[in-house]
C-alpha positions in Angstrom: 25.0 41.7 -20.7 21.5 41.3 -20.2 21.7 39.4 -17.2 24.1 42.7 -15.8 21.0 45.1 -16.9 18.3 42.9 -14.7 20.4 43.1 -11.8 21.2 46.6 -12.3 16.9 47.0 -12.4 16.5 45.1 -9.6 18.9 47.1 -7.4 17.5 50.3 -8.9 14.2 49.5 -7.8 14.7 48.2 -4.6 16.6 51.3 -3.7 13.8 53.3 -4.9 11.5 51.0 -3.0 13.9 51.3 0.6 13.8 55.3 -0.6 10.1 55.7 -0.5 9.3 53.1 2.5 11.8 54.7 4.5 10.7 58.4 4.0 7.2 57.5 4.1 7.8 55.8 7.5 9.4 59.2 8.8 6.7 61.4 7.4 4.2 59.3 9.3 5.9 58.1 12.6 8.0 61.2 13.3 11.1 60.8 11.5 15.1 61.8 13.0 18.2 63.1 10.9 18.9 59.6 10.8 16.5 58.0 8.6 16.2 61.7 6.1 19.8 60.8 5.8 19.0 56.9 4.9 16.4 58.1 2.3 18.8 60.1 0.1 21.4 57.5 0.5 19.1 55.0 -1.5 17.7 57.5 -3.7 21.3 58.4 -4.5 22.3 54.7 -5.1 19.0 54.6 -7.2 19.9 57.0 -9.8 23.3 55.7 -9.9 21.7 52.4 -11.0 19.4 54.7 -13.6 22.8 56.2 -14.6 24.4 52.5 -15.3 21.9 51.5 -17.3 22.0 55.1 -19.7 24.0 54.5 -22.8 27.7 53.8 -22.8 30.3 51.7 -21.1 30.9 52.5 -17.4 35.0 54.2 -17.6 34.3 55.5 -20.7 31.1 57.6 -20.6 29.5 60.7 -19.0 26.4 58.0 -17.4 29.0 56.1 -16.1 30.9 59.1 -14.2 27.7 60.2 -13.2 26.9 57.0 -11.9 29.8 56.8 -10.0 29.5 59.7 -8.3 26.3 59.3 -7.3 27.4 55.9 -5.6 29.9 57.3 -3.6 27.4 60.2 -2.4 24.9 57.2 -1.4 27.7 55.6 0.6 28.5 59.1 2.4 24.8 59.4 3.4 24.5 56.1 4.1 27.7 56.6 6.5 26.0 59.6 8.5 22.6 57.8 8.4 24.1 55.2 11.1 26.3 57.9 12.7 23.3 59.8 13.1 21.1 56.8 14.2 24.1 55.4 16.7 24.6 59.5 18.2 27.9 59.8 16.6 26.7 63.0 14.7 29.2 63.9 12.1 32.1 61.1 12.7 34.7 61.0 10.0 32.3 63.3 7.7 35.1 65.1 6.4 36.9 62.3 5.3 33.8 61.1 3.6 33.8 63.9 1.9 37.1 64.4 1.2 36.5 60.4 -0.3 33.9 62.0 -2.6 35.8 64.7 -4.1 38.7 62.7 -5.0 36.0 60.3 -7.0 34.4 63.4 -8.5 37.8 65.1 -9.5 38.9 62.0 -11.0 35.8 61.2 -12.5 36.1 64.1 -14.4 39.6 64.2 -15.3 38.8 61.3 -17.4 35.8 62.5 -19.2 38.7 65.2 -20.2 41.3 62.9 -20.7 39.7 59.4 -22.1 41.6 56.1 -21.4 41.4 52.5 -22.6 42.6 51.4 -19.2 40.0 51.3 -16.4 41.0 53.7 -13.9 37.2 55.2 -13.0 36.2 51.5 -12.4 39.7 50.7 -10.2 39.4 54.4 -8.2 35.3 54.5 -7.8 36.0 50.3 -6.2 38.7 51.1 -3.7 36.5 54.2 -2.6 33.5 52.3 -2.1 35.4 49.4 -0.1 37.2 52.3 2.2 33.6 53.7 2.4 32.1 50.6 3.5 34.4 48.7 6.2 34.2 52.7 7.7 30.6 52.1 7.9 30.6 48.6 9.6 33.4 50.2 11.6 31.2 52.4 12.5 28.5 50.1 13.1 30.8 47.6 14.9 32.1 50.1 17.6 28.8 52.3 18.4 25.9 49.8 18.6 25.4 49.6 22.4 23.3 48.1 24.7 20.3 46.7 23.3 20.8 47.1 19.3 23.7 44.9 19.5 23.1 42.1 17.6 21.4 43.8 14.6 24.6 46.0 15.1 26.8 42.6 14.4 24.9 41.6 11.2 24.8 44.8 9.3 28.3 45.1 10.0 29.4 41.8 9.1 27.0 42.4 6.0 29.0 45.4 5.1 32.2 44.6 5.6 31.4 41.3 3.6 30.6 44.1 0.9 33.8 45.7 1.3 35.6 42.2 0.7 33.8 42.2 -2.7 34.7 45.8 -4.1 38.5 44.5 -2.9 37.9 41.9 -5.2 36.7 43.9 -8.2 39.8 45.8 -7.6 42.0 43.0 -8.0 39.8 41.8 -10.8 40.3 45.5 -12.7 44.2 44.9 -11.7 44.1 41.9 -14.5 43.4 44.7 -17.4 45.4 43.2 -20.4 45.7 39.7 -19.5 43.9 37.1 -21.9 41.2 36.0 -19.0 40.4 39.9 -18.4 36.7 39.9 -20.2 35.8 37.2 -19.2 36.5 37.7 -15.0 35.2 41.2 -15.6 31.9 39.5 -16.7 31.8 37.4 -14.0 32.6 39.9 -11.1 30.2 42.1 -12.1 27.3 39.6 -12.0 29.1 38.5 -8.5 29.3 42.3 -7.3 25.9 43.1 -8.4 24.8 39.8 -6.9 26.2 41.2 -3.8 25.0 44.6 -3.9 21.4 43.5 -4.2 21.7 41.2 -0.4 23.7 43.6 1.2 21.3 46.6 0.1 18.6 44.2 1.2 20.2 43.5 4.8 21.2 46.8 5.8 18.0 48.5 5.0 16.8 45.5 7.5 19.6 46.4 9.8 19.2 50.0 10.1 15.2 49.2 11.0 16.1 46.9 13.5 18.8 49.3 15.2 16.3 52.1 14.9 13.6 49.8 16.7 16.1 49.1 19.0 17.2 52.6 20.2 13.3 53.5 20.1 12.8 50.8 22.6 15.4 51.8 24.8 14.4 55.5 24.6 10.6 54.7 25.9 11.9 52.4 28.6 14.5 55.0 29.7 11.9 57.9 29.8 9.7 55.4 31.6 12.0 55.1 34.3 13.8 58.3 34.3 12.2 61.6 36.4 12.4 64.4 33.2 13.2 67.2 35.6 15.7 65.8 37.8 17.1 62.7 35.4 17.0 61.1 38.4 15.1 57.2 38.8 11.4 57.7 38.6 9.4 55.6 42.1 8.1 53.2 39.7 11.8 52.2 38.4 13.5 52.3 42.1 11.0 50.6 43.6 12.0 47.4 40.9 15.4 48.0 42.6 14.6 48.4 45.2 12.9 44.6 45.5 16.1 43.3 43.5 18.2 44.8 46.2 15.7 43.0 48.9 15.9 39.7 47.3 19.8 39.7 47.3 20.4 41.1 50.6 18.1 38.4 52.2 19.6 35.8 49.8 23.3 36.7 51.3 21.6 37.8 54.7 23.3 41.5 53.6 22.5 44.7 55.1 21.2 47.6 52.9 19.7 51.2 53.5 17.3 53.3 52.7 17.2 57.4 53.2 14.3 59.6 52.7 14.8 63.2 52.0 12.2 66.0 52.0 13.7 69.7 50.7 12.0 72.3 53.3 10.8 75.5 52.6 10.2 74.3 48.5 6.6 76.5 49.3 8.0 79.7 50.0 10.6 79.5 46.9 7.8 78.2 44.6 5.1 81.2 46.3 8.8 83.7 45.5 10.3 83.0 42.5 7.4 80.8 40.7 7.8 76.9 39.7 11.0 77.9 37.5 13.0 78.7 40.5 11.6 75.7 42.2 12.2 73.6 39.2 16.0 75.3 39.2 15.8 74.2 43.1 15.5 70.4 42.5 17.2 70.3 39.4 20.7 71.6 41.5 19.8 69.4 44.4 19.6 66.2 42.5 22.8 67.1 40.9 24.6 67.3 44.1 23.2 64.1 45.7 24.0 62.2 42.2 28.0 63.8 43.2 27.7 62.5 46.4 26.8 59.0 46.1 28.7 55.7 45.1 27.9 54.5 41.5 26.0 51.4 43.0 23.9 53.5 44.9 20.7 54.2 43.6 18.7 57.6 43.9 15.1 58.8 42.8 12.8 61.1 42.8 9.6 60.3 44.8 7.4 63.1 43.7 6.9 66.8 44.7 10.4 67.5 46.4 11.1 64.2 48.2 14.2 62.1 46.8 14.6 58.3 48.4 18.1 57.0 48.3 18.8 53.3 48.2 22.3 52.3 49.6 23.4 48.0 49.5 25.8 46.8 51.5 25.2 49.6 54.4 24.5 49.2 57.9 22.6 52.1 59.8 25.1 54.0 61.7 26.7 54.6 57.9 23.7 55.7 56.2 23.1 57.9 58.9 26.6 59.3 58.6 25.7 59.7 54.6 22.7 61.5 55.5 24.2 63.6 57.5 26.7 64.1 54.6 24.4 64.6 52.5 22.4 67.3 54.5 25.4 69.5 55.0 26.1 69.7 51.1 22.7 71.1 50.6 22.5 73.4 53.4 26.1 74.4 51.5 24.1 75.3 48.3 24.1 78.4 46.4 21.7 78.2 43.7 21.4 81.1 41.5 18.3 81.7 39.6 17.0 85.1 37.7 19.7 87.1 39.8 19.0 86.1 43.1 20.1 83.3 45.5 18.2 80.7 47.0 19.4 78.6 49.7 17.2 75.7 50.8 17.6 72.6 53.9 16.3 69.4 54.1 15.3 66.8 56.2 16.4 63.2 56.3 14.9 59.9 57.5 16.8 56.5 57.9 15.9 53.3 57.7 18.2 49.7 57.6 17.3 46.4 56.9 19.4 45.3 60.1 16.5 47.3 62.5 13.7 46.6 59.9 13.8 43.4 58.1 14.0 42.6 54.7 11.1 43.8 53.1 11.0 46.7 51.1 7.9 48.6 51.9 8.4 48.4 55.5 11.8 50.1 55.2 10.5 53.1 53.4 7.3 53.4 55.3 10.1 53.2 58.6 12.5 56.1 56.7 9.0 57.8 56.1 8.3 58.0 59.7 11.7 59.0 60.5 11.8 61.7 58.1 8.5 63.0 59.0 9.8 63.2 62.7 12.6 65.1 61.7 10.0 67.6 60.3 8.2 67.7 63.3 11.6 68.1 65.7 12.5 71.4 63.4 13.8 70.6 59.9 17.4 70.5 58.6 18.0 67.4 60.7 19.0 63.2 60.5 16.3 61.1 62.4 17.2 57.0 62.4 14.4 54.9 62.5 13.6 53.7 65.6 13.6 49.6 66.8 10.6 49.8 68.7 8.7 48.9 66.2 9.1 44.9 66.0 11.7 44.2 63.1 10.1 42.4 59.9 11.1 39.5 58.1 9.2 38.4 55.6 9.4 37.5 51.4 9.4 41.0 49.9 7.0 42.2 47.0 7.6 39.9 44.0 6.9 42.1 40.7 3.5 40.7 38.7 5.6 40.7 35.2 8.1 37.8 37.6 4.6 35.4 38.8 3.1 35.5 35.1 6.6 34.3 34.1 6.4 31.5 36.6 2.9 30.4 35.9 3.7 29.9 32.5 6.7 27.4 33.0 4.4 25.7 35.0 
């Protein structure tokens, strides 16, 4: 018994330790739904543990109800914690808490009714092993790109944990038999055994997947325009060089369109920088329509939009731009009661007229596009091949030769 009472300690306190790290952590670092929901779920297991080691056995007692109860709560915070923190919001919640009103109810039907067989212990164990293979269900399906491993290990650490409330249940199924006590005993030191890893490796698990998403959420606002949601220049112009790279590696053809919106002054001097805002914001949505999924478009800055497209020669992108410029002329954008109609201009470059390297092509579709300014607006101008084409190695990012000079 005393060995069962230092377990139960231990767990207690590292709950109460995960509790405080983990709301602490949130306090100071600026704290989601997610982890809130992670702290109560260990200061909920962490009273149960208080409430197993108050006086009196565990099926027949009031601590031992209470104990219960407070287990299964964890377990349904713990459940939206990593539904939260995986942007599944309120998955399964009601059967959670349908799960915790069926322990409560019968928790409390047998504080009415008291029985020598060990129905809280069978009813609370099947809970919590429904409970848990949810959660690694949970964790198994959602955990996308970038948190995927530490998605794997807490859910193969959870579902291990369901495996060993299973067994207590098939343990408590024994009541009567001569060898009863004794596998209790044992199970108990095994389950609590178990508890205090599993405990241990999910609080590790949920960190990691946190780090994880907050990785991927700085290195998606680093690359994404906030306006538009479109690329950001820094992030296509990485593509951009991929797209070089393979092109010239499979002597491909790509192209590359620059767009300028004209007239952005006189709806920005009109209706302010929200109507302009509303302007690019309706654009970018159609162009994103537009476009094949492997194409790749960004904003440049201001109200100019570049538009990468592999596997295109230059009579095709122009037909694209062209397209492209009808469906904006086409726009009806509606902002504060009024409508604003804008045009735009389009220059066209190809790595067929060009070369492969990838600031010549958009300093070519730069040229174009400013010539279609110049000839009157609203119009498709295709780079010209006067200029001597350009073959050459393309940019090669400064992250890819630090790489190389330290294999060598």
């Amino acid at each position: 018994m005393m060995q069962i009472h230092t377990l139960v300690l231990i767990n207690m306190l590292l709950f109460a330790l995960y509790t405080v790290a983990i709301f602490l952590g949130a306090r100071v670092f600026g704290g989601s739904r997610a982890t809130l929901w992670f702290s109560g779920a260990n200061l909920s297991c962490a009273l149960a543990m208080l409430g197993r080691l108050g006086p009196g056995h565990f099926s027949d007692h009031f601590w031992g109800a209470a104990s219960a109860i407070l287990m299964i709560a964890g377990l349904v915070m713990l459940h939206r914690s990593f539904a939260e923190l995986l942007d599944r919001g309120k998955l399964l919640w009601r059967l959670q808490g349908v799960l915790l009103l069926l322990v409560t109810a019968g928790c409390l039907s047998l504080l009415r009714v008291p029985t020598k067989y060990p129905v809280a212990v069978l009813l609370v164990s099947a809970v919590m092993g429904a409970q848990t293979a949810l959660i690694a269900s949970t964790v198994f399906s959602f955990s996308g790109e970038g948190v995927e491993a530490a998605g794997r290990f807490t859910g193969i650490v959870l579902s291990m944990y369901a495996v060993l409330d299973l067994m207590r249940v098939a343990v408590t199924l024994r009541y009567g038999s001569a060898v009863y006590g004794e596998a209790v005993r044992q199970m108990d030191v095994i389950w609590m055994c178990g508890m205090l890893l599993a405990s241990s490796a999910v609080a590790f698990g949920f960190l990691f997947i946190a780090t994880g998403k907050l990785r991927l959420e700085l290195l998606w606002r680093a690359q994404i325009d906030e306006l538009t949601g479109l690329l950001n220049r820094w992030a296509f112009k990485r593509i951009g060089v991929k797209e070089t790279f393979r092109s010239m590696r499979i002597r491909g053809r790509f192209a590359v369109i620059m767009m300028d919106l004209d007239g952005m002054k006189r709806v920005n001097d009109h209706l302010g920088h929200g109507g302009g805002d509303a302007v690019l914001q309706a654009v970018s949505a159609s162009l994103q329509e537009a476009l094949r999924d492997r194409d790749s478009i960004a904003r440049m800055g201001g109200d100019e939009f570049c538009i990468l497209l592999p596997d295109t020669e230059m009579q095709e992108a122009v037909t694209v731009a062209e397209r492209l410029r009808a469906q904006v002329e086409a726009l009806a954008i509606r902002y504060q009661g009024e409508t604003i109609q804008v045009r735009a201009s389009f220059g066209v470059s190809s790595s067929g007229e060009c070369g492969w390297n990838w600031q010549n092509l958009l300093d070519r579709s730069d040229a174009a596009l400013y010539e279609a300014k110049r000839g009157g607006h609203n119009k498709v101008v295709a780079a010209s091949r006067n200029e001597p084409a350009v073959v050459s190695i393309p940019e090669i990012p400064m992250e890819a030769v630090v790489s190389e000079r330290r294999r060598r």
